[in-house]
Residue frames relative to the residue before (quaternion, step in Angstrom):
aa qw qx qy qz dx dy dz
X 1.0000 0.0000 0.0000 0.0000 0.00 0.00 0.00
X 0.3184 -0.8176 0.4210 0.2301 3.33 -0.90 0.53
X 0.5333 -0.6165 0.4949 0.3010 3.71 -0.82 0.58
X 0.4045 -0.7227 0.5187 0.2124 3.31 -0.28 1.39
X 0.6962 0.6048 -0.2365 0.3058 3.12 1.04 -1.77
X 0.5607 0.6543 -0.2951 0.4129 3.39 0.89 -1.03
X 0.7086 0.4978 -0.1485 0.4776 3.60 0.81 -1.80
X 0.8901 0.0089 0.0029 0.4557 3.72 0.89 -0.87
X 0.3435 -0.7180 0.4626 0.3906 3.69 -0.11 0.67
X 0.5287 -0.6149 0.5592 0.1718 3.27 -1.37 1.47
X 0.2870 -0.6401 0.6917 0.1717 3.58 -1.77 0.22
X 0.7002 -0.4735 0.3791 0.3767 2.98 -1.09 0.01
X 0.4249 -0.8091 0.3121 0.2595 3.62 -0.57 1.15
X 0.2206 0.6582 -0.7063 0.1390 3.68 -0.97 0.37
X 0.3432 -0.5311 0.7733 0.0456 2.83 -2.13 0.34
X 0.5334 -0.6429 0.4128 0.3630 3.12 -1.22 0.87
X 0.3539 0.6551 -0.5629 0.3588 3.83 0.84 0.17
X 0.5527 0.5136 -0.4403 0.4867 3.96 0.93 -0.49
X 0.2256 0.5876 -0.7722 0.0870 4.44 0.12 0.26
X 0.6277 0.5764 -0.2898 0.4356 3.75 0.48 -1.24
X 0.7206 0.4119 -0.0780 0.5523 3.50 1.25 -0.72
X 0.2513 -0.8896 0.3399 0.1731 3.43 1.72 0.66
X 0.1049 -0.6343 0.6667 -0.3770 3.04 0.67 2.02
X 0.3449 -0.7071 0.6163 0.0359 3.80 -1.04 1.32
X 0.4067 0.5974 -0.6797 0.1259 3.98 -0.39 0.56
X 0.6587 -0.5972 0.2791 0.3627 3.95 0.55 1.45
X 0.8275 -0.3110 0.1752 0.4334 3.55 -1.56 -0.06
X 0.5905 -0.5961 0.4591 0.2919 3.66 -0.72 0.87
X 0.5253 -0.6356 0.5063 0.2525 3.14 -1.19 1.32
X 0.5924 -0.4601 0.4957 0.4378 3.74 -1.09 0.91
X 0.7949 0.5746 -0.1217 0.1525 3.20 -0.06 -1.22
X 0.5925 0.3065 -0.2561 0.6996 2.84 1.73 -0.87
X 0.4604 0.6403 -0.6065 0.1009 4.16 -0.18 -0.05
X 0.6355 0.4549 -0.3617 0.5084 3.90 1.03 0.01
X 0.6067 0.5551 -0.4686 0.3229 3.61 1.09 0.32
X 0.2422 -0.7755 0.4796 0.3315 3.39 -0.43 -0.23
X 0.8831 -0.2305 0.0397 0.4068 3.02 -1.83 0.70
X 0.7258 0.5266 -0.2024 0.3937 3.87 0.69 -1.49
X 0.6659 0.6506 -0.0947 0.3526 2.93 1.46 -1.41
X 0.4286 0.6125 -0.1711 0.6418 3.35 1.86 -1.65
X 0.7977 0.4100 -0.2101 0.3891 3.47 -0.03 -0.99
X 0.6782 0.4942 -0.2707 0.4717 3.30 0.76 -0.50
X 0.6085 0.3575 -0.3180 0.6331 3.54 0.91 -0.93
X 0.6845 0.4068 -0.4087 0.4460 4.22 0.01 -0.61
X 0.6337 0.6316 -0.2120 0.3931 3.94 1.07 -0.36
X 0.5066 0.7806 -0.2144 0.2966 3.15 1.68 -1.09
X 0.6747 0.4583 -0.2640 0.5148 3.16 0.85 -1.91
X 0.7076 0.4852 -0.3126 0.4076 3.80 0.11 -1.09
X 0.5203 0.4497 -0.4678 0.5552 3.84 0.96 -0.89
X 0.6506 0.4804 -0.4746 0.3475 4.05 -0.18 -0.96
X 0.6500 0.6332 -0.3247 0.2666 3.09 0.38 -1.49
X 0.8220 0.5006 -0.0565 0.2654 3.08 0.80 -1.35
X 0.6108 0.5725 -0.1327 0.5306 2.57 2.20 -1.14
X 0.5110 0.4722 -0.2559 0.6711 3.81 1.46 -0.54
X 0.7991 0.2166 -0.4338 0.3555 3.64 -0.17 -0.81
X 0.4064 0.8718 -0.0589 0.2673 3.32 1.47 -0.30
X 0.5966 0.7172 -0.0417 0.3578 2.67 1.49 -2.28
X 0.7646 0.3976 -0.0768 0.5014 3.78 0.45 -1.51
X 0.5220 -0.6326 0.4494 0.3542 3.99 1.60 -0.13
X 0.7124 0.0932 -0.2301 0.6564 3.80 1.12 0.63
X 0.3915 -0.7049 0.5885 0.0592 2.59 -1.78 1.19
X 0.3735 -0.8160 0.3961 0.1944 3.31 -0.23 1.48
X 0.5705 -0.4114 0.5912 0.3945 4.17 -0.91 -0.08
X 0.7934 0.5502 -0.0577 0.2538 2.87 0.12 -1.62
X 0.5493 0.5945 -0.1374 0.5709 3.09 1.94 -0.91
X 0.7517 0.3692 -0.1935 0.5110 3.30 0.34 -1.38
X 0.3815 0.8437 -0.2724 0.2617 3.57 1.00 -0.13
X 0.6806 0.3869 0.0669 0.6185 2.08 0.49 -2.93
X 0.6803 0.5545 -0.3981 0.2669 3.46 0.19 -0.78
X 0.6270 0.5631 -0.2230 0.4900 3.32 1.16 -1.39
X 0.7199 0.5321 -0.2590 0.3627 3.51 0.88 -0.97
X 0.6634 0.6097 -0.1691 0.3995 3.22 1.52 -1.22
X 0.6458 0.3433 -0.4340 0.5261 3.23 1.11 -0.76
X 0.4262 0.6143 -0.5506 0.3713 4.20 0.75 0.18
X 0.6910 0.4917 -0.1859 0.4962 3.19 0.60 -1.49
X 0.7413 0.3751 -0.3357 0.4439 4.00 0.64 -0.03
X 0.4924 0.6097 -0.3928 0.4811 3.23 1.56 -0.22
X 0.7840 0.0754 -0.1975 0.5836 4.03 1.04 0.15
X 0.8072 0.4557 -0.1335 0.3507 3.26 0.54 -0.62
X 0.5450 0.5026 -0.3780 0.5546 3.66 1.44 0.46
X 0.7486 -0.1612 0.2119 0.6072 3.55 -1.95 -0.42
X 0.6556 -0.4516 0.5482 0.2562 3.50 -1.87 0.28
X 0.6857 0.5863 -0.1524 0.4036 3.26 1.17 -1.43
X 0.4134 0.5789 -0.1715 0.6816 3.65 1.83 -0.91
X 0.5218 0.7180 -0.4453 0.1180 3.30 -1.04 -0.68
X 0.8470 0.4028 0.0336 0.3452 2.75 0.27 -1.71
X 0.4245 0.6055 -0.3039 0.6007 3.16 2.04 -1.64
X 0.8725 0.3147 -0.2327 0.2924 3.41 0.00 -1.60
X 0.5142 0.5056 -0.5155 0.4629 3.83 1.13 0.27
X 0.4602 0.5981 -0.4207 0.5035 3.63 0.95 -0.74
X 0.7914 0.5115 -0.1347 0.3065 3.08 -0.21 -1.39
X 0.6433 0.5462 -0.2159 0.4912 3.42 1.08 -1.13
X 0.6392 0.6245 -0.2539 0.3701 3.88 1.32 -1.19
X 0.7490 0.2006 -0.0676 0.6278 3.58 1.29 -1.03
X 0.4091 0.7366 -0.5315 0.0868 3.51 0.85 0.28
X 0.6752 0.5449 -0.3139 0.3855 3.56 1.43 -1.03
X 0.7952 0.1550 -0.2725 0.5191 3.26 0.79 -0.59
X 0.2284 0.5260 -0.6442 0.5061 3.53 0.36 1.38
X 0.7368 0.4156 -0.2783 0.4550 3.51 0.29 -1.91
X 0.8249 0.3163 -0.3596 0.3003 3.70 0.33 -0.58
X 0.3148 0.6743 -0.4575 0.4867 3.75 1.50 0.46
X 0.7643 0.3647 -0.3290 0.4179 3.11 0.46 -1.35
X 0.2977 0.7672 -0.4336 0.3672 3.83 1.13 -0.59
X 0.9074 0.2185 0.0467 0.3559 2.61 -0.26 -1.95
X 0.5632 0.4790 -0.4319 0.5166 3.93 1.52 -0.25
X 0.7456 0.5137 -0.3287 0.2685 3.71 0.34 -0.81
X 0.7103 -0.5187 0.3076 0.3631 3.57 -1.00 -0.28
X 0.3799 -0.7750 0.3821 0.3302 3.68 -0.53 0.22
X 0.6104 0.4211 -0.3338 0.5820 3.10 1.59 -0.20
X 0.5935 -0.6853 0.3683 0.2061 2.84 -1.34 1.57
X 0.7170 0.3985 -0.3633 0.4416 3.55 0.57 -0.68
X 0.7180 0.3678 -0.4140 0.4217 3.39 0.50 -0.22
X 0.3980 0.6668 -0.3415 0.5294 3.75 1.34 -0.27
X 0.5990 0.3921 -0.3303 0.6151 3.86 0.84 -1.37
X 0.6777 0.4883 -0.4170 0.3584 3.58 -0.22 -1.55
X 0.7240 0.4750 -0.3540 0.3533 3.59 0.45 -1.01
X 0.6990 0.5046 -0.2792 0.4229 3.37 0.88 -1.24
X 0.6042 0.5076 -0.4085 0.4586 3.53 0.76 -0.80
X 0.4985 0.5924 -0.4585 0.4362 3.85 0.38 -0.73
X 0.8862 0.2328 -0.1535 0.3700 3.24 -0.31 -1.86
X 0.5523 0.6268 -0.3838 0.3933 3.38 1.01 0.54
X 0.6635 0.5361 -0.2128 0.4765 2.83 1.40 -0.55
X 0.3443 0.6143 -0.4442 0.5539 3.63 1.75 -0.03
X 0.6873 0.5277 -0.4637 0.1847 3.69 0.37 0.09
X 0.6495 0.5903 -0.2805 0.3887 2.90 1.74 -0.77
X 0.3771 0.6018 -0.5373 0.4549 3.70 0.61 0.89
X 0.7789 0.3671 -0.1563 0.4839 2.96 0.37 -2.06
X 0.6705 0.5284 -0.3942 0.3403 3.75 0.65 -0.06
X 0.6001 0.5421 -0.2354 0.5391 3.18 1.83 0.15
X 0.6520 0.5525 -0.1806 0.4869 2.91 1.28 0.04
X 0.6093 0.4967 -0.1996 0.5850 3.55 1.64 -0.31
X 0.7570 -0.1832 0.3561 0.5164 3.35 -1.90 0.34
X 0.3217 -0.6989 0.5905 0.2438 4.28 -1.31 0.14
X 0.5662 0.5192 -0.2556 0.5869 3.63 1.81 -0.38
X 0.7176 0.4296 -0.2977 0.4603 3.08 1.15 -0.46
X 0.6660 0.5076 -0.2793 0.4698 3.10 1.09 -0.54
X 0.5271 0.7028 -0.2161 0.4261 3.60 1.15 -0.34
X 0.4672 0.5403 -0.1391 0.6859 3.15 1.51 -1.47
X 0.7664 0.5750 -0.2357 0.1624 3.38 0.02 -1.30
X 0.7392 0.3614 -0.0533 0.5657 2.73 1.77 -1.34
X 0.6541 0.5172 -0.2985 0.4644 3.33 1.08 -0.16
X 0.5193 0.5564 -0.3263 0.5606 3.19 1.30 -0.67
X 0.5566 0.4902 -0.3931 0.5434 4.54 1.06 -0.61
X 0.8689 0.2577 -0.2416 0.3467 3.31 0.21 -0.96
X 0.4258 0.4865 -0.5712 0.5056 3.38 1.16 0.26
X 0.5959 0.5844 -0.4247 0.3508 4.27 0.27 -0.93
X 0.6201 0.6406 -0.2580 0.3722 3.27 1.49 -1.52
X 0.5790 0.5548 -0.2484 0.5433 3.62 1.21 -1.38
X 0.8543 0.2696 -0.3047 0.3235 3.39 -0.06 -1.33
X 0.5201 0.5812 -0.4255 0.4590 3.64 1.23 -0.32
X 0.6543 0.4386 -0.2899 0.5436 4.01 0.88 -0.66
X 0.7198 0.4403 -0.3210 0.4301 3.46 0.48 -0.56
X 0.7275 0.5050 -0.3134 0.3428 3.84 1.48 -0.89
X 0.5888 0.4761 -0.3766 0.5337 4.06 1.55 0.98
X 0.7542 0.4081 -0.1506 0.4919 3.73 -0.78 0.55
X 0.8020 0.5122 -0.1929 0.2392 2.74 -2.24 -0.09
X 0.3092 -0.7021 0.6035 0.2174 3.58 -0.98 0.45
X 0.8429 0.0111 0.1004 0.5286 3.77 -0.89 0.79
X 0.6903 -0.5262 0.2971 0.3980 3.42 1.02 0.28
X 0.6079 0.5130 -0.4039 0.4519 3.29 1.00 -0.03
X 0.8211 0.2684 -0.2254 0.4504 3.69 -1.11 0.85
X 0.5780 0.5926 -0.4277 0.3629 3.51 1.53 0.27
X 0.6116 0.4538 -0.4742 0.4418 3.77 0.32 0.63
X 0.4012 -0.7874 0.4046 0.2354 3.63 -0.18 1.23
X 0.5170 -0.5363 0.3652 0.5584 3.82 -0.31 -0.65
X 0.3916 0.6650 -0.4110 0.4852 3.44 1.33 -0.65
X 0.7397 0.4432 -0.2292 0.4516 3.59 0.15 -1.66
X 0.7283 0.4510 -0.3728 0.3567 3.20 0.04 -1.29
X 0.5744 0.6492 -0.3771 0.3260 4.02 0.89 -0.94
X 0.7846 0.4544 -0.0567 0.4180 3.25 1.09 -1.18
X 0.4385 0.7721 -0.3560 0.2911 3.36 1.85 -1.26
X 0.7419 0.3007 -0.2681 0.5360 4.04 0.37 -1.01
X 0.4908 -0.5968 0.5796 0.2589 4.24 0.52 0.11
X 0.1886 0.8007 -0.5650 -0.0648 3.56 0.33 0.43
X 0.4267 0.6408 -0.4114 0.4879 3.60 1.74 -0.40
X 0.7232 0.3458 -0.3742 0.4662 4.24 1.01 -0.04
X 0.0667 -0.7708 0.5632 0.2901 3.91 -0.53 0.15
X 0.8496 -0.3669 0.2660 0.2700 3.07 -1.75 1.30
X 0.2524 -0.5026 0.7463 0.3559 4.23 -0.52 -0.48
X 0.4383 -0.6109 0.6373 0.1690 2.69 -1.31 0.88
């Protein structure tokens, strides 16, 4: 596995659970203003929980992964659905040091590291019932597309053979259900 640390100088850790802790990820998504504090967190937590769990999946964290990942949620902060955006500018501000908290809070062994991640992923499907259903739709598709491109951004020749079996199990989130 590779030392994240080594590859990039860490910040100081938090998670976006710190709003109360005036952590900056701008003006609150419409959408989330009837969640509460745990709730906010959980949906702003998501992208980084994937990340990890995909780059994760195969028992090394790739460079390359945390990369693409980090980059992507840039690249959704203008350049995705209209409806996205914002989540993903939010999201993009605390992803690195979110992504290295979670580094350092989770397990090193991968299956229990999966086991863990799948769990708290699943805490979404309440709170995804509980939002806009367009929004939530977006919401989830918009994870499991992150899921693909994080698996797809290690390996492989021309793209072919880069999603490991590890990855591929996990690639659609089955630990999230669809919005109806």
């Amino acid at each position: 596995m590779i030392d994240y640390y080594q590859l990039v100088e860490p910040k100081k850790s938090r998670t976006f659970a710190a709003e109360k802790n005036h952590v900056k990820h701008g003006p609150m998504i419409q959408h989330f203003e009837h969640l509460n504090e745990d709730q906010r967190r959980m949906m702003y937590e998501a992208v980084p929980r994937v990340a990890l769990l995909i780059a994760g999946a195969d028992g090394s964290i790739d460079l390359k992964e945390i990369q693409w990942a980090e980059k992507l949620t840039e690249i959704r902060s203008y350049a995705f659905d209209e409806v996205m955006q914002p989540y993903y500018a939010a999201v993009h501000r605390q992803f690195k040091e979110v992504f290295h908290t979670m580094i350092d809070e989770y397990p090193d062994e991968t299956e229990a590291r999966k086991s863990r991640l799948r769990e708290e992923l699943s805490h979404l499907n309440p709170i995804l019932g509980t939002i806009d259903p367009v929004f939530a739709r977006h919401f989830y598709h918009s994870l499991v597309s992150f899921a693909r491109h994080v698996a797809e951004a290690s390996g492989g020749f021309l793209r072919f053979g880069t999603i490991s079996k590890e990855e591929q199990d996990l690639i659609e989130l089955p630990m999230i259900q669809k919005p109806a």
